[in-house]
N, C-alpha and C positions, 0 to 999 in steps of 0.2 A: 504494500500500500504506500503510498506516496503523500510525503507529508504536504497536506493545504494551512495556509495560513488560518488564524481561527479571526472571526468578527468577534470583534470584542463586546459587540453591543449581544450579539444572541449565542455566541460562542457556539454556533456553528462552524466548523470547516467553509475555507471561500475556494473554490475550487477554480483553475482557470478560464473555465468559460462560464464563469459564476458572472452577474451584470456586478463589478463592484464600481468601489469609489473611494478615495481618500477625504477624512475628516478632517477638519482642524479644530480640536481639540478647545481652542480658542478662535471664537472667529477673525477671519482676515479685518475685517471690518473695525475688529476690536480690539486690532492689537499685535493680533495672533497669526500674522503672515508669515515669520518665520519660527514659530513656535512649535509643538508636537501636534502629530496626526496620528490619525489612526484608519487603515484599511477596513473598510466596513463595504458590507453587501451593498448592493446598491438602493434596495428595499429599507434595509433600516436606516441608511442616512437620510434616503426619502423621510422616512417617517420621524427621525430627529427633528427635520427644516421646517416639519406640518404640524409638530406638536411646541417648539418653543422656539423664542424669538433672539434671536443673535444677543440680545442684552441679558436674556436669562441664561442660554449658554457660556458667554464670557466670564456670567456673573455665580452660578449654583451648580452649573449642571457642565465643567472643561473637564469630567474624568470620565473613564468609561462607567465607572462603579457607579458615581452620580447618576448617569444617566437611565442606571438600569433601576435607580430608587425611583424614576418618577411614573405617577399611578397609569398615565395611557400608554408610556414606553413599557412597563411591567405585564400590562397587559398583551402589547403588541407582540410582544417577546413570548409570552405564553402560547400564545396563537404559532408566532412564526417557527417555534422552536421544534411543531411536528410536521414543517414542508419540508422539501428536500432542499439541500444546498445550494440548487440552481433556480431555485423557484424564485418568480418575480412577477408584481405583478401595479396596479399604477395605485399609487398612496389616495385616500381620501382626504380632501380640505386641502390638498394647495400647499403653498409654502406660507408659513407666521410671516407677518411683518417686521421689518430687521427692526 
């Protein structure tokens, strides 16, 4: 078996033809252009940008750990944690307002 990097948001395996995406950790907007990222599916940073807003990332939520305490990402994570690794699919609500 061939090691995939893991999402730290759902800690599934990102496998290479997985849709992913690099996080920033801190937003660019906020500071955070060259600061830490994190490789996340493409699904869950969707759903990061549609549940909080660049001020509350910068501000409560720049860890993966943080991110996995908040109540719709906890949920999401429940949900996504029995798809398969490849699975994608389009986020509900858009992106928050930076």
């Amino acid at each position: 078996m061939t090691d995939h990097p893991t999402c730290p948001l759902c800690l599934r395996p990102i496998p290479p033809e997985a849709k992913q995406s690099v996080h920033h950790l801190i937003p660019k907007l906020k500071g955070g252009k060259h600061g830490p990222t994190a490789l996340l599916h493409q699904i869950c940073h969707n759903e990061i940008h549609a549940t909080l807003t660049e001020a509350e990332l910068a501000k409560e939520f720049n860890t993966a750990d943080a991110l996995r305490t908040h109540p719709r990402l906890a949920k999401f994570i429940t949900w996504i944690e029995r798809k398969p690794p490849t699975f994608h699919s389009r986020t509900s609500g858009g992106r928050r307002k930076r």
